[in-house]
N, C-alpha and C positions, 0 to 999 in steps of 0.2 A: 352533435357537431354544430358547431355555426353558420350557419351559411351566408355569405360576404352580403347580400342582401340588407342582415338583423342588424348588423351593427351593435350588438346588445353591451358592447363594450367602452362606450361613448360618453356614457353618464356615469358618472362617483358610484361606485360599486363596492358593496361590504361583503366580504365572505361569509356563506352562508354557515350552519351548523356541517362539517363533511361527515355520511353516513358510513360503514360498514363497508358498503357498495357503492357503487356509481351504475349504476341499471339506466335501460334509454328503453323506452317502449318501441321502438323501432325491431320488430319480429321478422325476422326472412322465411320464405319459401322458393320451391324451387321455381326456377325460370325457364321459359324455352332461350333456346341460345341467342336466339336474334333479337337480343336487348338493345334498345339504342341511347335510354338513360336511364341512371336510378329511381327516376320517380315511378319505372314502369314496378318495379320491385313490389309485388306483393306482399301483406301480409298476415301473420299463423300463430299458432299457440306457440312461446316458447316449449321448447324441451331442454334438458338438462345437455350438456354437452361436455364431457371430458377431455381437459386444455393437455394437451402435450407443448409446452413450452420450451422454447431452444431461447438459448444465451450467447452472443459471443462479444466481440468486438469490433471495431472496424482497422485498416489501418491508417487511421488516423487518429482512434481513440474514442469516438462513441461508442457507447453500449446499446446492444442491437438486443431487443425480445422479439421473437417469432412464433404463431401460431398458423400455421399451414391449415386451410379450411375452403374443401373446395366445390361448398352445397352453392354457391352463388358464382357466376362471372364476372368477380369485383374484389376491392381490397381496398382495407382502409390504414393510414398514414396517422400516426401520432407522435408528432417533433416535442420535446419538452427541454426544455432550456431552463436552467438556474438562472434564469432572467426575467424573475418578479418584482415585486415594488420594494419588498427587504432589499434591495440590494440598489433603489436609489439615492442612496447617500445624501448629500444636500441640497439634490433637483430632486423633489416628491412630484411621482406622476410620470418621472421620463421614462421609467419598465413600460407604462400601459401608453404612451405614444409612442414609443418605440415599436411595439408589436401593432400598434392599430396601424403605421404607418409602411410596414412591410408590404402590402399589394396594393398601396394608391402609388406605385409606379414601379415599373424598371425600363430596360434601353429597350427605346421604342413602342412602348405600352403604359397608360395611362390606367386608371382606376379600374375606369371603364371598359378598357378593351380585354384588359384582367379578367376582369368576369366576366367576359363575354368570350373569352377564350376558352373560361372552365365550361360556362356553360355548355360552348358548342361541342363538346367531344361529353356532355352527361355528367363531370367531374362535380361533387360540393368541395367546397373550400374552404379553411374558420381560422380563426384564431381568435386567443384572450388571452387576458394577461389579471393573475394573482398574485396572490401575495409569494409565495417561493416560485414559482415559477411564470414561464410567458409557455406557449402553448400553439404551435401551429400544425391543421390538421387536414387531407385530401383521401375524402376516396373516390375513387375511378373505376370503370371497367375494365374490367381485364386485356379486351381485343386491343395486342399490339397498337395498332394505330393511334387509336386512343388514348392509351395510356401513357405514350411516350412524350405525344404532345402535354399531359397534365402534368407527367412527372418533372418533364424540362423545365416547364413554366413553374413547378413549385421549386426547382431548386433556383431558379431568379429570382423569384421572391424573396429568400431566405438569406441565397448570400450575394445577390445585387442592388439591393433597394435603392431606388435614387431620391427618397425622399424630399419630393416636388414642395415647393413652398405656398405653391391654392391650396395643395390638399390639406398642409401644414395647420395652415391658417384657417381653414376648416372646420380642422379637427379641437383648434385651441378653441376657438368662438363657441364649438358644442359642449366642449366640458365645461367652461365659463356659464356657462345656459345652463347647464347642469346643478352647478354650484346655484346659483339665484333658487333653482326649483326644491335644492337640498334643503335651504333656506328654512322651507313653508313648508319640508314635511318633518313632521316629527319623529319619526318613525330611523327618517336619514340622522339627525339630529341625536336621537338617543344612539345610534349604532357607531356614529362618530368618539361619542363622547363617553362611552364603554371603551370603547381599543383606547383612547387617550390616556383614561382617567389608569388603567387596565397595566399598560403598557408603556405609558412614561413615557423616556429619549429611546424606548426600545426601536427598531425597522419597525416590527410589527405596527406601531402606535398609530402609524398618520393613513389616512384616506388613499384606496389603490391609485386613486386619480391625480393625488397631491390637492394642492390647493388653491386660489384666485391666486395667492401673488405668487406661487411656481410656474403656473402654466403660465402666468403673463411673461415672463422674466424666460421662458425655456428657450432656447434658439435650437437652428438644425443640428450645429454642433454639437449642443450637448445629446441629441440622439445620435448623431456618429458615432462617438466618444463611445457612448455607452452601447452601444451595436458590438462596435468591434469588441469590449473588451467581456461579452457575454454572449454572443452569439457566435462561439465555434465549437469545433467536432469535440475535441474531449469534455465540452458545458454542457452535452447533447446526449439525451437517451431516444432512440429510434423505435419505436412499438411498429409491426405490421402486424394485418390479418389479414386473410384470404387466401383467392385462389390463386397461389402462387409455388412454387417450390422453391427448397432451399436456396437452391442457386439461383435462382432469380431473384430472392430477398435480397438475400448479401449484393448483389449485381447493384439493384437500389441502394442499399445500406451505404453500399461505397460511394455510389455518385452523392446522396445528399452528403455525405461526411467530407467527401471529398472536394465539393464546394466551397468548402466552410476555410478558416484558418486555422491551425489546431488547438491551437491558444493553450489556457490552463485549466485545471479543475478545479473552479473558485471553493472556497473555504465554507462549510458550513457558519452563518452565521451566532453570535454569542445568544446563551442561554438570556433569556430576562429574567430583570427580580422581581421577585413577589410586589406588587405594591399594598401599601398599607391596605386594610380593612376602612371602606369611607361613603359614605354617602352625600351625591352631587345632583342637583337640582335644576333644571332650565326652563326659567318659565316660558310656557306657550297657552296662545289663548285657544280652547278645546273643551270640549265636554269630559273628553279622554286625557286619562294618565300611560304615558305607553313607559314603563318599567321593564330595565333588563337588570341581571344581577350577576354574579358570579365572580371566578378567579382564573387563577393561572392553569392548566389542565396538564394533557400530555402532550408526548410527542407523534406520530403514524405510527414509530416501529418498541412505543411502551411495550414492556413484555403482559401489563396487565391490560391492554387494547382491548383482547374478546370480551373477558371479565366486566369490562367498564361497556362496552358497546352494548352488552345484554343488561349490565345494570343499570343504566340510562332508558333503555326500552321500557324498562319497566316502571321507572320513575316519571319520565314525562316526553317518551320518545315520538312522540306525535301523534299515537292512537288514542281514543274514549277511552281505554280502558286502564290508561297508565295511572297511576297515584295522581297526579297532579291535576290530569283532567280530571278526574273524580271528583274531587274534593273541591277544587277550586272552580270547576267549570260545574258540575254535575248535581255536586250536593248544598254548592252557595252560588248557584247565577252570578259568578263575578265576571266574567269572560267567555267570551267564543271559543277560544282556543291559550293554552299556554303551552311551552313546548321547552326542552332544557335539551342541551346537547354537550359532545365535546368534540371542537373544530379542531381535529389534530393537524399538526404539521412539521416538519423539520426541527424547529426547536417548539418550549412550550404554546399551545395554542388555546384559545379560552374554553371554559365549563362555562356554560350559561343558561339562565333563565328567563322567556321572555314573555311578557302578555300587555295588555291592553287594558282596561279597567276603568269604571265609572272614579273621573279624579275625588271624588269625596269618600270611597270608599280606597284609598292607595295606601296609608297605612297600615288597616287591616290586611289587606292583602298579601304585603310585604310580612306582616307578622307570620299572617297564616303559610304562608309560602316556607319562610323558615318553619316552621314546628313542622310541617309533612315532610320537610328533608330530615329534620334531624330525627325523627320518628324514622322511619326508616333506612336512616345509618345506626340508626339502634338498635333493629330489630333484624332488617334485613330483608329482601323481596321472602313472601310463604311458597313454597314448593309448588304450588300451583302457578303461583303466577312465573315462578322461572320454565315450570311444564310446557307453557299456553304462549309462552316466548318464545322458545325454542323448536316450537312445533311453526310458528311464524316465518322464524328465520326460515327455517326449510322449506315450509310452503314457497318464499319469496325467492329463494336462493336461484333458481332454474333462469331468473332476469339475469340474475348476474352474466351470463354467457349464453345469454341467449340471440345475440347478434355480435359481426365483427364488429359493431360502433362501440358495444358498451366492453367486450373483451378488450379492444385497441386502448380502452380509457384504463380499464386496470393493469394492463401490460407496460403503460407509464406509468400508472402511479409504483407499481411493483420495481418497474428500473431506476425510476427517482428514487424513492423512498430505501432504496436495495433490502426492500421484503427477499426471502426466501421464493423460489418458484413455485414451489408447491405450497403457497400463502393460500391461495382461493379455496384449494378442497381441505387442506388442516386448517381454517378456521372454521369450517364446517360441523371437521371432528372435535377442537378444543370447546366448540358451542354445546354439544350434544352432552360433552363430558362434565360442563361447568356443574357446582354443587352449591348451594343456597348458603354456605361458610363463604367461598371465594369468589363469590361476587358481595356478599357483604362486605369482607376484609379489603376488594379492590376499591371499591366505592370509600369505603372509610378512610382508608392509606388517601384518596385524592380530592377529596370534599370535607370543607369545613364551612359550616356557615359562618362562623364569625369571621373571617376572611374573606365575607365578600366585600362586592365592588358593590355597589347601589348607585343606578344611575335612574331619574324621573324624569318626565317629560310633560309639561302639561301645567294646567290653570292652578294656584295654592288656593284649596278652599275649604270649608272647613269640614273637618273628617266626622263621619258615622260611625257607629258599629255595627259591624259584618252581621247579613243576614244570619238566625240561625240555620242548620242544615235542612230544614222543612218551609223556609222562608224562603228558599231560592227562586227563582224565577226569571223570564224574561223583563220583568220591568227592573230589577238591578242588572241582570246583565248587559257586559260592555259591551259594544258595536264599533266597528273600525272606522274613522274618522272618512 
C-alpha cells in the first residue's frame, strides 16, 4: 500500500513487467486487542490460507469482492477505478493528477490535515494511478471509533475533492522536475521509447505521467471533467479484507458506492496493432547500452496466462537459473541481470526483454539474445526445468494470501480483470497440471523473434565479438550506470 507520506506517484512512471502474483512481505500475527495502530502489528511466517470469496453488487452498481478474515483487528480497503492513463484521451497525464490530487484536499481539510487525520485514528492511506486503472487504498482498525472516522474521511476523498490550486501547482512543478531527470536517465528513455515505438497512437503508447507540454497546458478543469466522468459507483470495483462480517462489508460497500455518481461502465479500450518488426536507436553518452526488445503479448484473462507465466519463468523470469541468465549473464559476462516478462493487461500488453550491456558488446548481444529464444521455442523448457518451476511456484504461492494487504491487491485485480473466484487456487492446480508440449505450444502461439521491437540506448561505438562461454567474466560484464 502506499502510504500518503511516499508520494511514489509523482515522477514519470513505466509499468513494470506484472507477475503471476502481487505478494507484499507484510506477514500478520496475532494481536492483543489494545492495538492503537498498524505499525504496532507484528510480524510471522506466512502460512497458506484458504480465500472464501463472496461477490455481489452494490446498489448503485459497484462490484464488491469480500473475504471475511478475522486473525487481526483491522481491514483493508481497495477502490479500483477504470481510471488510468488509457483512458486520457488528449490531456496525457490527467488519470495520474487526477488520483494524486484526491487527498491534497476536501471541505475543510487540506493535504495536511488529511494525513493527519489518518494518521491519528492508525489508518495508511495510498493511492496510484496506471495504466488501466487509478487505485485508492485504506486500512484501519477495526474499533468502531476509529474506523468510522477513516472510513468517512475516505469516502471525501473520493467523492469530494476540491482540488486546491498550491497543491495543483505543486504537483505540475514535480512531474516537470521529473520529466528534466527522465532526461539524463537512460533507463527512463529506453522505457519511453519501447511503449512508443511498441504502441503507436495506441492509449497504451505515451508516458503514465503525460508529458512537459500536457502537464503545462493541463488546468483544474480538465481534472474535474475527467473526475466526474470516471470516478463513479458502476467505474468501481470494492475489494475488502478483514475483520469484518458480511453485513458490515456491504454497510461500507454502500456508503463508498453511494458517495459516488453512478455514471456508466466505461467501454473497454481497442485492441492495438501489431507494430512492424524495427529497430530504433538513441544516442546517449555512457559506457552502457540499456536494450529492451519485444512485441505485442496478452491480455490478464488469455486463457494461455498459466502456460506463458510458467514459460516465461523459465526463460528469463528473474532467477540465475532461467535460460537467459545463463547464457547471457552466467556463461558470457554480458550483464548483471537480464529479465523478459509479459505485462498483461485489459487489452494487449507488452513481452519484453531487458538488460544493460557493455555498449561495444550490444550487437552480439542482441544476436545472442535472439538464438536462446528461438532455441527454445524450438525445443521447449526439459522436464526438469518445468519440475523445479513448479515446485517454485508452490514454495512461493503461501505470499500470495498471506496478509489482508496482498489478498485485498488480488481481490481487485480478480473484480477488474473479471477473473473467475476461484482464480488463485485453479491456477495453482492448472500450474501443477502444465506438460512440457503446452507451455512449448503457448510460448510459440505468442513469441516471435522476428516481430520484435529493438529499442538501444547508449554511446554508437564500435562492436566486439561476444566473449566465448569460458571467457566470461567480470571484466565484460555490464554494471548499471
Amino acid at each position: 500500500m502506499t502510504n500518503w507520506k511516499k508520494k511514489a506517484w509523482v515522477l514519470p512512471l513505466a509499468m513494470a513487467c506484472s507477475l503471476p502474483f502481487i505478494s507484499n512481505s507484510y506477514a500478520e500475527s496475532e494481536v492483543g486487542a489494545k492495538v492503537q495502530s498498524l505499525s504496532h502489528l507484528s510480524q510471522s511466517a506466512p502460512t497458506v490460507r484458504h480465500l472464501n470469496i463472496e461477490e455481489w453488487r452494490t446498489s448503485a452498481g459497484s462490484k464488491v469482492l469480500f473475504v471475511e478474515a478475522h486473525d487481526l483487528p483491522m481491514f483493508d480497503i481497495q477502490l479500483t477505478f477504470a481510471a488510468g492513463s488509457s483512458r486520457d484521451g488528449n490531456k496525457p497525464g490527467v488519470a495520474l493528477l487526477t488520483n494524486a490530487m484526491l487527498n491534497e484536499g476536501v471541505k475543510g481539510k487540506d493535504v495536511t490535515e488529511i494525513a493527519k487525520t489518518f494518521e491519528g485514528v492508525g489508518a495508511d492511506f495510498g493511492n496510484g494511478s496506471y495504466r488501466d486503472m487509478a487505485i485508492v487504498s485504506l486500512r484501519s482498525l477495526t474499533e468502531a471509533k476509529k474506523s468510522q472516522v477513516a472510513l468517512n474521511l475516505l469516502t471525501d476523498v473520493i467523492s469530494a475533492p476540491t482540488f486546491p490550486k498550491s497543491s495543483f501547482d505543486r504537483l505540475k512543478d514535480q512531474l516537470l522536475t521529473g520529466f528534466e531527470i527522465d532526461k539524463k536517465t537512460p533507463n527512463k528513455i529506453m522505457t519511453k521509447a519501447f511503449y512508443d515505438k511498441l504502441y503507436g497512437d495506441h492509449p497504451y503508447a505515451h508516458n503514465i505521467a503525460g508529458n512537459p507540454e500536457s502537464v503545462k497546458e493541463m488546468t483544474i478543469k480538465d481534472l474535474e471533467s475527467f473526475y466526474k466522468k470516471t470516478y463513479t459507483a458502476k467505474n468501481l470495483v470494492i475489494a475488502i479484507v478483514g475483520d469484518l462480517s458480511k453485513k458490515q462489508a456491504k454497510e461500507i460497500a454502500e456508503k463508498i458506492s453511494n458517495s459516488l455518481p453512478k455514471g456508466e461502465v466505461l467501454p473497454v479500450i481497442a485492441s492495438p496493432i501489431p507494430a512492424k518488426a524495427g529497430k530504433y536507436h538513441t544516442e546517449f553518452t555512457s559506457q552502457q547500452m540499456h536494450i529492451s526488445m519485444g512485441e505485442l503479448g496478452v491480455t490478464r484473462n488469455d486463457p494461455d496466462y498459466v502456460a506463458l507465466s510458467v514459460g516465461n519463468q523459465i526463460l528469463g523470469g528473474g532467477n540465475l537459473t532461467s535460460r537467459l541468465m545463463k547464457e547471457v549473464r552466467e556463461r558470457r559476462g554480458l550483464t548483471y541481470g537480464i529479465y523478459s516478462g509479459f505485462s498483461t493487461m485489459q487489452v494487449a500488453g507488452p513481452f519484453s526483454i531487458g538488460l544493460q550491456t557493455r555498449a561495444e558488446m550490444t550487437e552480439g548481444s542482441i544476436g545472442l539474445i535472439k538464438e536462446v529464444v528461438r532455441d527454445y521455442l524450438a525445443k521447449g523448457p526439459t522436464q526438469q526445468e518445468l519440475d523445479d518451476t513448479k515446485r517454485e511456484i508452490a514454495g512461493n504461492f503461501p505470499l500470495v494470501n498471506a496478509s489482508n494487504s496482498s489478498i485485498v491487491g488480488q481481490l481487485g485485480s480478480i473484480g477488474f480483470y473479471n477473473l473467475p473466484l476461484d482464480y488463485l487456487e485453479d491456477y495453482m492446480s492448472k500450474v501443477q497440471a502444465l506438460t512440457v508440449e503446452q507451455v512449448k505450444t503457448a510460448m510459440n502461439k505468442h513469441i516471435n523473434v522476428d516481430d520484435f521491437i529493438i529499442v538501444t540506448v547508449g554511446p554508437t561505438v564500435k562492436q566486439q565479438a561476444l566473449p566465448t562461454p569460458t571467457e566470461g567474466d567480470k571484466k565484460v560484464m555490464g554494471a548499471p550506470n
